[in-house]
Residue frames as qw, qx, qy, qz and C-alpha x, y, z in Angstrom:
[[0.547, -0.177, 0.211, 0.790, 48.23, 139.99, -115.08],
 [0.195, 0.861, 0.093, -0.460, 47.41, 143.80, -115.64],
 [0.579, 0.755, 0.198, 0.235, 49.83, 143.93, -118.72],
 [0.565, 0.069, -0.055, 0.821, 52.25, 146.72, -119.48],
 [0.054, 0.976, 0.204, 0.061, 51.63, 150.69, -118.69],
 [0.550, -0.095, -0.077, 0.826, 53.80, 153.63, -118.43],
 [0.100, -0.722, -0.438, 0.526, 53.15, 157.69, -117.41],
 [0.347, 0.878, -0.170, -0.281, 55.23, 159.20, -120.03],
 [0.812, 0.038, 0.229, 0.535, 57.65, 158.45, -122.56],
 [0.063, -0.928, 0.147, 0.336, 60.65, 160.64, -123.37],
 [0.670, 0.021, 0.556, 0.491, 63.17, 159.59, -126.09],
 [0.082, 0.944, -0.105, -0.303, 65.82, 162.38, -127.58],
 [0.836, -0.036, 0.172, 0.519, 68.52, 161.70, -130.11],
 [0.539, 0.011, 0.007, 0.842, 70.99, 164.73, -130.76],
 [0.052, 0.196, 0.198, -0.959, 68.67, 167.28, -129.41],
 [0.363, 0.078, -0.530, -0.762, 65.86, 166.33, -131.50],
 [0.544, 0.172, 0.710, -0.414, 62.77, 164.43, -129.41],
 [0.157, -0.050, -0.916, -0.367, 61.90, 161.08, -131.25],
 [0.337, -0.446, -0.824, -0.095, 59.13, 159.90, -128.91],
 [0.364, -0.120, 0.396, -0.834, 56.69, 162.62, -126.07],
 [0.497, -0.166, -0.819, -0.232, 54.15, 160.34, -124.80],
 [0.409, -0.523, 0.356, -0.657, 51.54, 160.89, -122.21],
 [0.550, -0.195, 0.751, -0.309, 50.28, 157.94, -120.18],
 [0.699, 0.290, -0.521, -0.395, 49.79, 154.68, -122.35],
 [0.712, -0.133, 0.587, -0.362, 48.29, 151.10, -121.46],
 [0.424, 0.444, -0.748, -0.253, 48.96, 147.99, -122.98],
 [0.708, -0.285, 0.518, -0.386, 46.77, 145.41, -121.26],
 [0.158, -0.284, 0.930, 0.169, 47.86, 141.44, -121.30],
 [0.491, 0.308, 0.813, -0.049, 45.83, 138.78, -123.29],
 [0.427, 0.866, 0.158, -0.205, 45.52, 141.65, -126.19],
 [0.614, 0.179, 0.416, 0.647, 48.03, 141.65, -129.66],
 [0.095, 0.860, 0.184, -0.467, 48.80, 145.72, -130.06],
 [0.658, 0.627, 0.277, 0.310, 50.32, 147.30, -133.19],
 [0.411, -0.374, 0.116, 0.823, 52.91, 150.17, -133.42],
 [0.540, 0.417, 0.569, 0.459, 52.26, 151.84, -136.22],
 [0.029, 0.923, -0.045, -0.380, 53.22, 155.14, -138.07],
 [0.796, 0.598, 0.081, 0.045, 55.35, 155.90, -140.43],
 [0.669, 0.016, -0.234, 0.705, 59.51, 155.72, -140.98],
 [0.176, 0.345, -0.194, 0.901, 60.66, 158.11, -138.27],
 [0.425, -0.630, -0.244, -0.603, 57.44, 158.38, -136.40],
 [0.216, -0.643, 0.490, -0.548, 58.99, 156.50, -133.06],
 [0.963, -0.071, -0.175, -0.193, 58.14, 153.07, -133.12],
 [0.852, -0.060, -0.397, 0.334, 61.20, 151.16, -132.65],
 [0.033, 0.443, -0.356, 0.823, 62.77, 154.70, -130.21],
 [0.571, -0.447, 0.239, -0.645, 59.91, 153.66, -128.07],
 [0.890, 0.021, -0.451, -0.066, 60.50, 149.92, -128.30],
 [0.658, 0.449, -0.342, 0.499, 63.78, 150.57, -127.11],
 [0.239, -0.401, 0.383, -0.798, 63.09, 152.98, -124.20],
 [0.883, -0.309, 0.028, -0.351, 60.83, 150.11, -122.83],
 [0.957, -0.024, -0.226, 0.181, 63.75, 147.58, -122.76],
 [0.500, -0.816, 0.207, 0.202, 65.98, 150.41, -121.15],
 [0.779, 0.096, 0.387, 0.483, 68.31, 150.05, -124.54],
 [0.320, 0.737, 0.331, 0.495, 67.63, 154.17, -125.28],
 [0.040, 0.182, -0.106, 0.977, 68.42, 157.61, -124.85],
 [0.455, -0.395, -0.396, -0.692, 65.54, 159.05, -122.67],
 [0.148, 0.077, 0.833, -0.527, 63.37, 157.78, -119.83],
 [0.462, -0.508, -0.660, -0.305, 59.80, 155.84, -119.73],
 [0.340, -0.240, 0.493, -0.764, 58.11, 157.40, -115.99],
 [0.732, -0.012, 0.356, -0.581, 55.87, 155.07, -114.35],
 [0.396, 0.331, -0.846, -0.132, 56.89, 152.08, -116.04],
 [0.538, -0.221, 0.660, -0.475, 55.13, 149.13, -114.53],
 [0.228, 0.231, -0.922, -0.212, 55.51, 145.39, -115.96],
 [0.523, -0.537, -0.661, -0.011, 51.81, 143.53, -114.92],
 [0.369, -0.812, -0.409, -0.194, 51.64, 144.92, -111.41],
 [0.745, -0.377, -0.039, 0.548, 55.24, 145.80, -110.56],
 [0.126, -0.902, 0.266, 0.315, 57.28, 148.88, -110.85],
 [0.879, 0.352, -0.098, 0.307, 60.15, 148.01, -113.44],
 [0.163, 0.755, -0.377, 0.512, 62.14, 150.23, -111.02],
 [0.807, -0.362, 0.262, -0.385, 61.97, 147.37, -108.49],
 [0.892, 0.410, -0.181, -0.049, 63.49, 144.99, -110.98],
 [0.318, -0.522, 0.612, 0.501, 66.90, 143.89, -110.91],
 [0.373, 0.446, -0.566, -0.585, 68.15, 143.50, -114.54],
 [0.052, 0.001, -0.998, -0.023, 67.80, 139.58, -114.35],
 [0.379, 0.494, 0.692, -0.365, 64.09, 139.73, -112.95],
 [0.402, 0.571, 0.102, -0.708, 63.12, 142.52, -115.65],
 [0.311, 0.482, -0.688, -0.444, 64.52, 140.27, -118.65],
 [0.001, 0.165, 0.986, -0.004, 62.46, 137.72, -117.61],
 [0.324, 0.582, 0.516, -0.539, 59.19, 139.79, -117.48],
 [0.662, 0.686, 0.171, -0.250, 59.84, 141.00, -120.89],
 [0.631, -0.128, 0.659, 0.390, 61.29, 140.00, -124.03],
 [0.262, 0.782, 0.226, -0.518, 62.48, 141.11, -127.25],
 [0.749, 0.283, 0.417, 0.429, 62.68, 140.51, -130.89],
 [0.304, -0.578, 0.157, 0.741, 64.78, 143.07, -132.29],
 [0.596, 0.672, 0.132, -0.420, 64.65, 144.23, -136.23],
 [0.230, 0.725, -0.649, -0.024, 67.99, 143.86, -136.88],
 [0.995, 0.090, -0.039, -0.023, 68.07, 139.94, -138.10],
 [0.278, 0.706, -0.617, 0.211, 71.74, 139.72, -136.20],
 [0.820, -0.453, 0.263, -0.231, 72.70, 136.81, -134.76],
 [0.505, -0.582, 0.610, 0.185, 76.25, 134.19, -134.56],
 [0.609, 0.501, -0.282, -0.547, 76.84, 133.18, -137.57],
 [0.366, 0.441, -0.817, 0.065, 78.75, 130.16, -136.67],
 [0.397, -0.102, 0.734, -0.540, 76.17, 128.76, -133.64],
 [0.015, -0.367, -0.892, -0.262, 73.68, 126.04, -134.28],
 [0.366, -0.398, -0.339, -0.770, 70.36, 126.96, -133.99],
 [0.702, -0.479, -0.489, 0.194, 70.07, 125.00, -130.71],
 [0.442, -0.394, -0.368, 0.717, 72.26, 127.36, -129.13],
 [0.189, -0.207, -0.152, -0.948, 70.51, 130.53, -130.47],
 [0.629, -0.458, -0.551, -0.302, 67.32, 129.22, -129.15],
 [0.586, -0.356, -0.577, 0.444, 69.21, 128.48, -126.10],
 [0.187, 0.284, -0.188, 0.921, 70.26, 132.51, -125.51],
 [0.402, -0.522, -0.251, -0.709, 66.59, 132.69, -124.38],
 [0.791, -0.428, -0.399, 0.179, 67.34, 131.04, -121.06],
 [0.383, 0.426, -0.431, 0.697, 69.94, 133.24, -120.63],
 [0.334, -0.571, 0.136, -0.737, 67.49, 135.29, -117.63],
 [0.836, -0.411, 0.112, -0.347, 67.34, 131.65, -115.70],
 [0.291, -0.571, 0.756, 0.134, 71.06, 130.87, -115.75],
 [0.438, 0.350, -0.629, -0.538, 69.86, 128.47, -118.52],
 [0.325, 0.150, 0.782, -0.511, 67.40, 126.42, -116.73],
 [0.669, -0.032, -0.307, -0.676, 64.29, 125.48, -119.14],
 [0.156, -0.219, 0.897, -0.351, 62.55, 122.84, -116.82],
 [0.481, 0.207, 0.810, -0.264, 59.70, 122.78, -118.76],
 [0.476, -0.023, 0.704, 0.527, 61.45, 122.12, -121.75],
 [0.237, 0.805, 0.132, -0.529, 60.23, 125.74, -123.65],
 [0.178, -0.635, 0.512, 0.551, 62.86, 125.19, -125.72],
 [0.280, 0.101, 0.953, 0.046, 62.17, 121.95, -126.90],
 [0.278, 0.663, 0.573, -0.393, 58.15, 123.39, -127.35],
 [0.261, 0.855, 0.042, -0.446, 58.94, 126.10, -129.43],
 [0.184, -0.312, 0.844, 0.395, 61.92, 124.31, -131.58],
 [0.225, 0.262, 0.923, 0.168, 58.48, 122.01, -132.69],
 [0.137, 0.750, 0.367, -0.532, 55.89, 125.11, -132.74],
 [0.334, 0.748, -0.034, -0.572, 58.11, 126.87, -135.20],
 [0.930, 0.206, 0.147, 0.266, 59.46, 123.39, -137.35],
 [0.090, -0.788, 0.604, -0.077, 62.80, 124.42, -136.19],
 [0.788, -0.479, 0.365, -0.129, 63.34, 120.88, -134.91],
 [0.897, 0.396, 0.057, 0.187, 64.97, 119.66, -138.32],
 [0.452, 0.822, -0.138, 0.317, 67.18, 122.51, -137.96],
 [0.504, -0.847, 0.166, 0.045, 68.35, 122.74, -134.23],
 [0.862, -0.097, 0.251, 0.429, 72.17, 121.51, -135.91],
 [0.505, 0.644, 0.254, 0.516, 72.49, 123.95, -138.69],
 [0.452, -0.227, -0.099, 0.857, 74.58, 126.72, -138.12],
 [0.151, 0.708, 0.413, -0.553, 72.94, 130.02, -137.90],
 [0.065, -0.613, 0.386, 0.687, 74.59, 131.49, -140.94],
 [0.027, 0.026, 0.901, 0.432, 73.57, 128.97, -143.38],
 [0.276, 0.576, 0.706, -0.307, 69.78, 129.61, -142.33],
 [0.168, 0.533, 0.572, 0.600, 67.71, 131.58, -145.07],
 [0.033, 0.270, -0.219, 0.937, 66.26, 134.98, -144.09],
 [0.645, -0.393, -0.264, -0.600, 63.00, 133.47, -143.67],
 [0.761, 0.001, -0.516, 0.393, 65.21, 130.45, -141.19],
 [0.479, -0.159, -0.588, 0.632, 66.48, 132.93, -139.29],
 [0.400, -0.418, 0.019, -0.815, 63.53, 135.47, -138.60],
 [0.858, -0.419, -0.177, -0.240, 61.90, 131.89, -136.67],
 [0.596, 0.012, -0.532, 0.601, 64.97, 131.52, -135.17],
 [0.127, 0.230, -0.329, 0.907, 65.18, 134.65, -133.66],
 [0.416, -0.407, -0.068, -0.810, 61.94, 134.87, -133.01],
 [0.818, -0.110, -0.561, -0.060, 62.21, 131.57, -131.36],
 [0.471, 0.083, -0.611, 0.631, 64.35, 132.77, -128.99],
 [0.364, -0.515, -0.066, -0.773, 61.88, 135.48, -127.73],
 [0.766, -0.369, -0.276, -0.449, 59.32, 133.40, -127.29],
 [0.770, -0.009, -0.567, 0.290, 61.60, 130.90, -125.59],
 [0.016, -0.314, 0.497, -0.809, 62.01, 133.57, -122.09],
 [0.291, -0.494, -0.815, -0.087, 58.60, 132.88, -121.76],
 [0.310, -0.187, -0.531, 0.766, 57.78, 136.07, -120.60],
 [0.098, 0.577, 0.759, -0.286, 54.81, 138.01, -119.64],
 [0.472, 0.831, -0.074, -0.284, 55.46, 141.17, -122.87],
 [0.788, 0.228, 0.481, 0.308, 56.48, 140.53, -125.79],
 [0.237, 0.816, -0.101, -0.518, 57.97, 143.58, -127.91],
 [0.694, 0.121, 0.485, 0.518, 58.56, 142.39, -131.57],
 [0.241, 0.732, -0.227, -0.595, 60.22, 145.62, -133.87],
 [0.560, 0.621, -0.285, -0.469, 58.95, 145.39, -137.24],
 [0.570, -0.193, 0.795, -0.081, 59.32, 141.20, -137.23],
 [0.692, 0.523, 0.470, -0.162, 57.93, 140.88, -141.18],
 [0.289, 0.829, -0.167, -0.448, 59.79, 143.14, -142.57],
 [0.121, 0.662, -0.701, -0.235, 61.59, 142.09, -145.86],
 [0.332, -0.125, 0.935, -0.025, 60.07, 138.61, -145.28],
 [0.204, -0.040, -0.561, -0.801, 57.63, 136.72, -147.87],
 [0.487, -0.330, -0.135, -0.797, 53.87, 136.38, -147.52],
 [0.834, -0.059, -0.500, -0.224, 54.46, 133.55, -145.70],
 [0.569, 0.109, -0.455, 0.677, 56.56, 133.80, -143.36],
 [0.087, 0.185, -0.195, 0.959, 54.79, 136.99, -142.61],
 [0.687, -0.360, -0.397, -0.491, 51.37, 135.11, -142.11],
 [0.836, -0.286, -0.465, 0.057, 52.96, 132.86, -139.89],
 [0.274, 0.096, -0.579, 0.762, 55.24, 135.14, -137.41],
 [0.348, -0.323, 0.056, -0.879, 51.70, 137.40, -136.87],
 [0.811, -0.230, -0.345, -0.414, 49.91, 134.37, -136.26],
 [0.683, -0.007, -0.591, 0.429, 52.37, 133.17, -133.94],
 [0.213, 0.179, -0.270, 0.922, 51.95, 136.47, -132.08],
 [0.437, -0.235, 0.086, -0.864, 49.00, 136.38, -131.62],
 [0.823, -0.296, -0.412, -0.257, 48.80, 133.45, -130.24],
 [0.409, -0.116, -0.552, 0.717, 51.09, 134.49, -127.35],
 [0.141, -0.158, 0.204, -0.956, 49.08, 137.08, -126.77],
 [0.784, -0.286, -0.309, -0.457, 45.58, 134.64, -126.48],
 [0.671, -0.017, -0.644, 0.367, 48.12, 132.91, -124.21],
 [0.551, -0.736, -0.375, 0.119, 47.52, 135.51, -122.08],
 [0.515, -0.583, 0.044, 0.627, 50.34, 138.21, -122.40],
 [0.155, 0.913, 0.094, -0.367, 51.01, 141.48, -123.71],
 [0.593, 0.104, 0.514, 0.611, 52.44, 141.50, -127.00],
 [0.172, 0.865, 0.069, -0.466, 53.22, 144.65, -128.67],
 [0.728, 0.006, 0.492, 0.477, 54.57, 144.39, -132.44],
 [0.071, -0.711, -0.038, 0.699, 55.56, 146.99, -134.61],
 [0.600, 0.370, 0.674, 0.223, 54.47, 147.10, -138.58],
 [0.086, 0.334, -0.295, -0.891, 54.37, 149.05, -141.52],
 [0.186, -0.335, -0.834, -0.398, 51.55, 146.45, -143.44],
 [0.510, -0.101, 0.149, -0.841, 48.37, 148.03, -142.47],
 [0.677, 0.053, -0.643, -0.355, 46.58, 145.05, -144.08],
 [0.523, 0.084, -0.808, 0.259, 48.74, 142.48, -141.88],
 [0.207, 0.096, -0.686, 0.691, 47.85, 144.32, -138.89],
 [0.585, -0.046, 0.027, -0.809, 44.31, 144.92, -139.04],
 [0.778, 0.161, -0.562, -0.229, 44.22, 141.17, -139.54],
 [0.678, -0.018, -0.675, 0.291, 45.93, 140.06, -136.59],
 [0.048, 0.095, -0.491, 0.865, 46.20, 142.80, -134.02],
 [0.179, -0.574, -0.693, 0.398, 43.62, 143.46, -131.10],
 [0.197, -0.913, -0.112, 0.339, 44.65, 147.15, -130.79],
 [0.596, 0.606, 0.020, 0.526, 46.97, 150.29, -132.31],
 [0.317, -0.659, -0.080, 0.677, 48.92, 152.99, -131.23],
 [0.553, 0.673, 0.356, 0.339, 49.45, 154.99, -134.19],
 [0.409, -0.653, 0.020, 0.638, 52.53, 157.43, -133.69],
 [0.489, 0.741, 0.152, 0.434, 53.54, 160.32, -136.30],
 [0.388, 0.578, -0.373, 0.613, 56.53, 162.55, -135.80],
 [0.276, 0.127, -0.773, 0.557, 56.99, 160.84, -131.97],
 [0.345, 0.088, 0.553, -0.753, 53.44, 161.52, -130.53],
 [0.275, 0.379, 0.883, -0.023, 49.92, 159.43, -130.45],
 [0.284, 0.030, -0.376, -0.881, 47.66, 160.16, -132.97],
 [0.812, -0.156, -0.250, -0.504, 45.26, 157.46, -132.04],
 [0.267, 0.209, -0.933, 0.119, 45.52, 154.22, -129.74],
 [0.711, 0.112, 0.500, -0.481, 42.30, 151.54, -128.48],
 [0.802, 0.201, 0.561, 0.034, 40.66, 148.87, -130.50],
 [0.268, -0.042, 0.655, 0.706, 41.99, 148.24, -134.32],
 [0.138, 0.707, 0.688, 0.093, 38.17, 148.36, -135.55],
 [0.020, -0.902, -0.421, 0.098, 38.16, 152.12, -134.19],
 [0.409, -0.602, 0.224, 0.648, 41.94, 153.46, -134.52],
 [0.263, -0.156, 0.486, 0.819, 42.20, 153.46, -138.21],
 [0.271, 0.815, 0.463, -0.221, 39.27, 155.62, -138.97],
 [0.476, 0.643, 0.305, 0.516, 39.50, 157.62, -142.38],
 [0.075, -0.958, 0.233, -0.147, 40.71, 161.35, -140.34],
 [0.765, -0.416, 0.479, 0.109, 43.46, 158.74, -138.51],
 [0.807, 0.218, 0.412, 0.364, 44.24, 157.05, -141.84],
 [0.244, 0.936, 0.143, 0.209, 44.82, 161.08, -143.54],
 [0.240, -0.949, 0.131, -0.158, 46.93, 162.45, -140.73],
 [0.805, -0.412, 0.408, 0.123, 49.12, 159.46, -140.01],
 [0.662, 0.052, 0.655, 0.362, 49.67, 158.24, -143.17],
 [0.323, 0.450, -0.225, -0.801, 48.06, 160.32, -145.98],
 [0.136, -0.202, -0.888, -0.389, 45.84, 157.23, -147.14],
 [0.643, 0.112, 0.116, -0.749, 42.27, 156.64, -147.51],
 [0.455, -0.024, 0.890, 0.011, 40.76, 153.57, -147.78],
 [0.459, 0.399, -0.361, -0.707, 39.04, 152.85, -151.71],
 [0.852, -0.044, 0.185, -0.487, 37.45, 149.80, -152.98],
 [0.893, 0.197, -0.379, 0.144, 40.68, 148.17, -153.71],
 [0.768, -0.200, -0.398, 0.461, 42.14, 148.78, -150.48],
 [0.206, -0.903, -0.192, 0.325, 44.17, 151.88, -149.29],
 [0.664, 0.413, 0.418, 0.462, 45.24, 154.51, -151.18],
 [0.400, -0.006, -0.100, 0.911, 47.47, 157.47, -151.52],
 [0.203, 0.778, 0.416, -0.425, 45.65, 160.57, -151.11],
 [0.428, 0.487, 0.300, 0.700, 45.48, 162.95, -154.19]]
C-alpha cells in the first residue's frame, strides 16, 4: 500500500487562499505531523482531503487508486477521520458511538474491530455510559475509537491532544503510531513540538498555507525551519522564543 499523495492543494475561504500546495506524499507504514502555526492550514488541508472544504486537492490518490474513482461509501472506508471538534451525541452510549465507525460497511464488523478497540483503548467498562457523562479525556478515546474502528488504510487525526492532560496525550500519540507501524498512513496534526518529535516519523511544516519543510522529523525541524515557521530556536532547556 503506496499510502496517500496528491498534485496540488487549493483551499480558499472568502477570497483569501488558506492552503497552495505543490505535489505532497504521505507514504503508508510512516506517522506524519502537520505542523505550523494557528492559521497556517493544517486542519483547511485536513479537510480538503476528506472532501469537507472549500477548494480542490488535484491528483488525489488513496494507496494506488484515484479518489476520483471512489464512490463516497468506498472512499470512507479508505480513509478516516478524527475531527478536533470533541462533538458527539450526548445522550448515546459509548457502544453506539464506537458503532458510527461501521457506518461505511452498513454496520458489518465481522472481525469484531469494535470489540478490539473498545479493549485497546479500556473503553470496555464504559461501552454503557452515555456519551455526555464521559470526561474530556473519556470522550477524546471515544472518538478516537471510532476512527480507528473503520479500519482504514489513512488516518487523518486534527489536532487530537489538544486541551487534553499529559496523559491522555501520551497515550492518543502512542496509539497513532501504532496504526501507522500497522502499516497505514496516519497523518496527525499538533501544535506540541516536543510530542511530535517523539512520536512522528515525518513533518510537513505549513506557515501562512504553504510548505516550509516536509521529509523525516530528524531533518524537518532544523534551526532556519524552527525561525521561519515558528520564530523558535532550540536552547538547552528546550525551545525558545526568539529575541
Amino acid at each position: 500500500m503506496s499510502g496517500l499523495s496528491f498534485q496540488s492543494a487549493r483551499v480558499s475561504y472568502a477570497g483569501k487562499t488558506a492552503v497552495s500546495l505543490g505535489a505532497q506524499e504521505f507514504p503508508a507504514g510512516q506517522l506524519t505531523a502537520l505542523l505550523g502555526p494557528n492559521g497556517s492550514g493544517k486542519s483547511s488541508l485536513m479537510r480538503g482531503l476528506i472532501g469537507a472544504g472549500p477548494g480542490s486537492i488535484e491528483g488525489l490518490r488513496i494507496g494506488n487508486d484515484p479518489a476520483a474513482n471512489l464512490s463516497r461509501m468506498e472512499r470512507a472506508r479508505r480513509i478516516a477521520f478524527l475531527s478536533q471538534d470533541r462533538i458527539g451525541p450526548g445522550l448515546a452510549t459509548v457502544r453506539d458511538v464506537l458503532s458510527l465507525g461501521r457506518h461505511p460497511y452498513g454496520g458489518a464488523d465481522g472481525a469484531g474491530r469494535l470489540h478490539a478497540i473498545a479493549e485497546r483503548l479500556d473503553l470496555a467498562a464504559l461501552m454503557t455510559a452515555r456519551f455526555g457523562t464521559l470526561s474530556g479525556g473519556q470522550q477524546a478515546r471515544v472518538l478516537l475509537g471510532r476512527a480507528l474502528i473503520v479500519d482504514a488504510p489513512v488516518l487523518l487525526a486534527d489536532e487530537p491532544t489538544a486541551s487534553l492532560d499529559a496523559a491522555f496525550a501520551l497515550k492518543i500519540m502512542a496509539e497513532l503510531r501504532a496504526e501507522a507501524r500497522a502499516g497505514r498512513t496516519v497523518i496527525v496534526s499538533c501544535h506540541d513540538l516536543p510530542l511530535a518529535r517523539r512520536f512522528c516519523d515525518r513533518a510537513l511544516v505549513l506557515k501562512d498555507g504553504a510548505a516550509r519543510a516536509h521529509g523525516p522529523m530528524d531533518k524537518v525541524l532544523s534551526a532556519a525551519v524552527l525561525d521561519d515557521a515558528f520564530g523558535l530556536r532550540e536552547g538547552p532547556e528546550g525551545f525558545e522564543v526568539m529575541r
